[in-house]
C-alpha positions in Angstrom: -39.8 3.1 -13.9 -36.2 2.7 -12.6 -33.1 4.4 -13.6 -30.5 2.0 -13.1 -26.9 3.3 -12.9 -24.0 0.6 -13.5 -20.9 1.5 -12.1 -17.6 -0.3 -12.6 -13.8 0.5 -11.4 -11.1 1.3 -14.0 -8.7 -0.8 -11.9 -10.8 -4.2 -12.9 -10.1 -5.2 -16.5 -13.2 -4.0 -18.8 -15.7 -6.6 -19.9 -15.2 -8.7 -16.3 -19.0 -7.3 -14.9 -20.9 -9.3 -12.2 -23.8 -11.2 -13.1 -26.4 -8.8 -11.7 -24.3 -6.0 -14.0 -25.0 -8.0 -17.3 -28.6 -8.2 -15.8 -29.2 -4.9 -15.7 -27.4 -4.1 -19.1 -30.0 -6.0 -20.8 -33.1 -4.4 -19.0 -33.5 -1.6 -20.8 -31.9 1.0 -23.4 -28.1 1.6 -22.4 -27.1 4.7 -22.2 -23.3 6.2 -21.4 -21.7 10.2 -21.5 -18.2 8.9 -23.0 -17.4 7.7 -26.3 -14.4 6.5 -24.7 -15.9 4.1 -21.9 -13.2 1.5 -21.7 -16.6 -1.1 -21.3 -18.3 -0.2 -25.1 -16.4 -2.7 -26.9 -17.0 -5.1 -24.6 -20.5 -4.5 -24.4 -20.4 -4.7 -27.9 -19.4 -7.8 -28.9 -22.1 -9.1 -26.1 -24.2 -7.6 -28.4 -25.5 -4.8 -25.6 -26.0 -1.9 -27.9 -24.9 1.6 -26.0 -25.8 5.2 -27.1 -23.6 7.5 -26.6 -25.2 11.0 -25.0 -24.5 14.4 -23.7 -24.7 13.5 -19.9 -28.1 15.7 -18.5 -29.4 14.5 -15.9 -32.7 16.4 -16.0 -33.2 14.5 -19.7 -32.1 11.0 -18.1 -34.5 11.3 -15.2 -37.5 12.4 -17.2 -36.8 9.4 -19.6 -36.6 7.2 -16.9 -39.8 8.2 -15.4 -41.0 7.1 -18.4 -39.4 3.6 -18.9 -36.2 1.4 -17.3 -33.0 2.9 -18.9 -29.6 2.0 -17.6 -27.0 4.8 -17.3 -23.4 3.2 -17.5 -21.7 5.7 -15.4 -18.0 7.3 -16.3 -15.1 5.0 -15.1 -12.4 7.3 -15.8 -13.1 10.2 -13.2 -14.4 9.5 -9.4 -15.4 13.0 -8.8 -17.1 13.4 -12.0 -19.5 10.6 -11.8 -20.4 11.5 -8.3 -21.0 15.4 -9.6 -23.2 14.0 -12.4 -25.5 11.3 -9.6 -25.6 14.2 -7.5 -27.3 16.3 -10.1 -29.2 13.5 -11.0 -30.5 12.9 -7.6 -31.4 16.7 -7.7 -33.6 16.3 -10.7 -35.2 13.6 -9.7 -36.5 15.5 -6.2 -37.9 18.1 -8.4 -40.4 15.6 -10.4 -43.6 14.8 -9.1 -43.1 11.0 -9.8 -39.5 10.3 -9.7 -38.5 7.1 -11.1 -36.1 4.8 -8.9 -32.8 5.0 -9.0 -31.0 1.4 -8.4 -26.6 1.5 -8.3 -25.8 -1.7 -9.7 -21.4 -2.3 -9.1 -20.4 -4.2 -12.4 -17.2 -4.3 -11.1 -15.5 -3.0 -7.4 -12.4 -2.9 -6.1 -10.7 -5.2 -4.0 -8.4 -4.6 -1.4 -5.1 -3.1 -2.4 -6.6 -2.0 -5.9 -5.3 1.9 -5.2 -2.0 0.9 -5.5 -2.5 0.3 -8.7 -3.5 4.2 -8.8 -0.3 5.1 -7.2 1.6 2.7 -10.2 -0.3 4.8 -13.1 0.8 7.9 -11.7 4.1 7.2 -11.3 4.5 5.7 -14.4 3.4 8.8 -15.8 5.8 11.6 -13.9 8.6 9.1 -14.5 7.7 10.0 -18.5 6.2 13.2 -18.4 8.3 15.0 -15.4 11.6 16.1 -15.8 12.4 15.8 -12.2 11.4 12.5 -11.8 12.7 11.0 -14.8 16.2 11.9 -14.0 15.9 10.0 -10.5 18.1 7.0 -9.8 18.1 4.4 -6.7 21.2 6.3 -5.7 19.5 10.1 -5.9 16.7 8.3 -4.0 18.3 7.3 -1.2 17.8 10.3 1.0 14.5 10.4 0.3 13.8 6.5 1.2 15.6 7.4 4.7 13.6 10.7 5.6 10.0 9.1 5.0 11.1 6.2 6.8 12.1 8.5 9.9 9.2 10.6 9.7 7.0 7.0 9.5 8.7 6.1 13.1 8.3 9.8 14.4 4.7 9.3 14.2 4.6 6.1 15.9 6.5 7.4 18.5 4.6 10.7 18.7 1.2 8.6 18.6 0.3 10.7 15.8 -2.0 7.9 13.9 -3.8 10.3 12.1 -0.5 11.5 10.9 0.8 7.7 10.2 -1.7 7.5 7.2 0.1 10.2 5.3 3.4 9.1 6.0 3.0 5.5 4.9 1.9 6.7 1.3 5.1 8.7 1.5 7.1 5.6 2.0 5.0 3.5 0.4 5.8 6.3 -3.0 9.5 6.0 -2.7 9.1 1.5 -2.6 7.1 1.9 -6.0 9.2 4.3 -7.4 12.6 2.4 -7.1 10.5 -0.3 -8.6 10.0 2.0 -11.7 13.6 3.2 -11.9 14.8 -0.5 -12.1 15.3 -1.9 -15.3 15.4 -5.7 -14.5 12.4 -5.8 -12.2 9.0 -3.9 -11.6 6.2 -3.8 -9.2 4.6 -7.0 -9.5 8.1 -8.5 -9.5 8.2 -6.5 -5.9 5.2 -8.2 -4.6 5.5 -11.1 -5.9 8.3 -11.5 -4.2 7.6 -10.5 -0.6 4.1 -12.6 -1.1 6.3 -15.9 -2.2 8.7 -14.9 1.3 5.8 -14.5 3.7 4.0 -17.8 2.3 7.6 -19.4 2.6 8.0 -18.3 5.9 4.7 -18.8 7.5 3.9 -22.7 6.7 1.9 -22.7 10.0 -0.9 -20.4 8.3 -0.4 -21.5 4.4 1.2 -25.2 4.9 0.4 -28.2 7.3 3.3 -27.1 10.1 1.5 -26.0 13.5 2.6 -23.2 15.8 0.5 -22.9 19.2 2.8 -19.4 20.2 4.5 -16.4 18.9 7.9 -18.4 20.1 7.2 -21.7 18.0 6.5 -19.2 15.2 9.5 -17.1 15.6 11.4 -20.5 16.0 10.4 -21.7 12.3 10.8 -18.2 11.1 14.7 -18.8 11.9 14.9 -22.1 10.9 13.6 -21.1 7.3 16.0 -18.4 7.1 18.7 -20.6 7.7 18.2 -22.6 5.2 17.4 -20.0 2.5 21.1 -18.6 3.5 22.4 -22.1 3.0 20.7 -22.5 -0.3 22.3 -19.5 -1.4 25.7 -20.4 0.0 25.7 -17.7 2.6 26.6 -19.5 5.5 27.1 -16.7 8.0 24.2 -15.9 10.7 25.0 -12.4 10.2 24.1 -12.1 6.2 22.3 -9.3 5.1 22.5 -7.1 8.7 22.8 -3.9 6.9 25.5 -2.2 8.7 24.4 1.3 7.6 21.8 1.5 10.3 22.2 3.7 12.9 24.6 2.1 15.6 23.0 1.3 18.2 20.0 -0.9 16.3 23.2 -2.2 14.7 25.1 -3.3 17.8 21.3 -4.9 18.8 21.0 -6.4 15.7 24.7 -8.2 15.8 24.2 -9.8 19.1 20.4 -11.1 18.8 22.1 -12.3 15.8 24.6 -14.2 17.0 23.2 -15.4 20.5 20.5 -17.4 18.3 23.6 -18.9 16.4 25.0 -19.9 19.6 27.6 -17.9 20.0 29.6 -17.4 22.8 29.5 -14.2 24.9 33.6 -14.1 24.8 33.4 -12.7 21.5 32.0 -9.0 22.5 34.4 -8.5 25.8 37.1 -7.0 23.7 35.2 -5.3 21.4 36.4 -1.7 20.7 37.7 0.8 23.3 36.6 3.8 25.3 33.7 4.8 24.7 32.6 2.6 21.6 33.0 -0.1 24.2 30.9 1.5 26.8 28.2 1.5 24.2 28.4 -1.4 22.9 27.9 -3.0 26.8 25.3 -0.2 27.3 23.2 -2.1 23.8 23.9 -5.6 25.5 22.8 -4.7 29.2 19.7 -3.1 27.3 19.1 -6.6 25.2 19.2 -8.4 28.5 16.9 -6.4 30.0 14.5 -6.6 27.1 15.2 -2.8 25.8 15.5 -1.5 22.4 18.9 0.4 23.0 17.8 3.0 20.0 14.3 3.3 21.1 15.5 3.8 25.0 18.0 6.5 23.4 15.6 8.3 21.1 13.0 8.6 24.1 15.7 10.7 26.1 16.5 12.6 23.0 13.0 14.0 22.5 12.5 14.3 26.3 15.9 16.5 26.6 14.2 18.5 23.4 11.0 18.9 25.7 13.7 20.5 28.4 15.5 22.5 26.1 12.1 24.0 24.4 10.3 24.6 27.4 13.7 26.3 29.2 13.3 28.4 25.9 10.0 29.8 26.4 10.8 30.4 30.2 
C-alpha cells in the first residue's frame, strides 16, 4: 500500500491545491501532525475529514503498509517536514515490505515566491525589534549606499559566488524602505516597476517591433520623453540624481544632453582648473566609449594592488 505525502507551500493561499492534490486527499484516511495546518479548514468544508496525530513516523509507515493513508505534511517549517520524511524514509528501510511512498505538491512555489519570505520577516523585526522599528528612509540611507557598493565590488572583483549574498543585502534595504513608508508598500513597489518595464518595452508586450539593441534603446527614450512631458517636466536632464559620485555624474549630464541635441558649446567653459580638466577627461572617455568611473575605479584598486604588495616587500 502507498504512503502518500501532500505537500503544499505557505506562500500559496490555503485551499488552492492542484487537481492531483485533491486526488490524493480523497484516497485514503488523511492524516496531519499540526492542529494548526493553515489547509484543515479548507479541507474541511470540501468535506475531507483530517486527523490530527502525534507525527511518528515508525506508526505512519507500519499503517501504510497496511492500507493507502495520506500524510499532509507541515507547511509552516521547511526543515521540519524534511526531518520528519527523513525519518520516515528510515522506518520504512527497516520493514520487510515497505509501503510506497508517493510526494504529491498541492501547491509550489513560483518564481519570486521567497520574497514574500523576506516581506514576513521584515514585517515582523519592524514590530518586534527595537532597532528596526525606529528606522527611517533618512537613517537608511547609508545603509542603501554601502550594499549598493559592496553589490558593484563583486562585479568588479568577479566574485559571483559572492554577488548572491550581496543582492539579498540590497534587495533587504529596497523592501524595507517599502515598510517604513506610510503611503505605499511592496506590492505598490512592484507594481510599479512592472507597469514601467511593460510601458517601456512595447516591442516584447505591445505590437511595436525592434530588430536591435539601438531600435530598442531608441523607443526607450522616446517613451521617456513623453512620460516627462506628461508630467510637465520638460527638461532632458529630470531626475539625474546629482548625488552620484562625479564622474558617473559628469557622464550622465552629457549622454544626456547629446541625445537632446545639444550643442557641444555648452561644456567648453564649464568650471576651471582642475574641475575642468575632469570634466574633458569624462567627455574624451564618452567618446571613446569609456565609463570615466569604471576607468577610474580600475586604477584605484590596481594602485591598492601596488601599495599592498610594496607592503609585504
Amino acid at each position: 500500500m502507498p504512503l502518500i505525502v501532500v505537500t503544499t507551500s505557505p506562500r500559496v493561499a490555503p485551499g488552492l491545491l492542484s487537481h492531483q492534490a485533491w486526488q490524493a486527499l480523497r484516497s485514503g484516511p488523511v492524516l496531519t501532525g499540526s492542529a494548526a495546518h493553515p489547509q484543515l479548514p479548507y479541507l474541511a468544508e470540501a468535506g475531507v475529514a483530517v486527523e490530527v496525530v502525534t507525527p511518528d513516523a515508525a506508526a505512519l509507515v507500519r499503517r501504510a503498509a497496511a492500507e493507502t493513508v495520506v500524510w499532509l505534511a507541515s507547511s509552516s517549517s521547511e526543515r521540519e517536514g524534511e526531518d520528519f520524511m527523513r525519518s520516515v524514509g528510515h522506518a520504512a528501510v527497516a520493514l520487510d515490505d515497505p509501503p510506497l511512498i508517493e510526494v504529491v505538491p498541492g501547491s509550489y512555489d513560483l518564481p519570486g515566491a521567497r520574497v514574500l519570505d523576506l516581506v514576513g520577516v521584515m514585517d515582523r523585526l519592524r514590530t518586534e525589534c527595537p532597532w528596526d522599528r525606529k528606522q527611517t528612509h533618512e537613517t537608511l540611507v547609508p545603509y542603501l549606499l554601502e550594499e549598493a557598493y559592496e553589490v558593484l565590488e563583486t562585479i568588479e572583483q568577479g566574485d559571483y559566488p559572492a554577488l548572491r549574498e550581496e543582492l539579498g543585502d540590497l534587495l533587504l534595504q529596497v523592501v524595507f524602505h517599502a515598510r517604513v513608508a506610510e503611503d505605499f508598500d511592496m506590492d505598490d513597489v512592484a507594481a510599479g516597476i512592472v507597469e514601467k518595464l511593460v510601458r517601456r518595452h512595447p516591442h516584447v508586450f505591445g505590437s511595436v517591433r525592434a530588430e536591435s539593441a539601438d531600435e530598442v534603446n531608441a523607443n526607450w527614450e522616446a517613451i521617456k520623453a513623453a512620460e516627462r512631458a506628461a508630467k510637465g517636466r520638460e527638461s532632458v536632464l529630470e531626475g539625474v540624481p546629482m548625488g552620484q559620485p562625479a564622474l558617473s555624474l559628469v557622464a550622465q549630464l552629457l549622454r544626456r544632453a547629446e541625445r537632446a541635441g545639444a550643442p557641444e558649446s555648452l561644456s567648453a567653459a564649464v568650471g576651471q582648473g582642475v574641475a575642468r580638466e575632469l570634466f574633458d577627461l569624462v567627455r574624451r572617455a564618452a567618446d571613446a566609449g569609456l565609463d570615466a568611473e569604471a576607468e577610474l575605479r580600475a586604477a584605484a584598486r590596481s594602485y591598492r594592488n601596488r601599495v599592498r604588495a610594496w607592503e609585504s616587500d
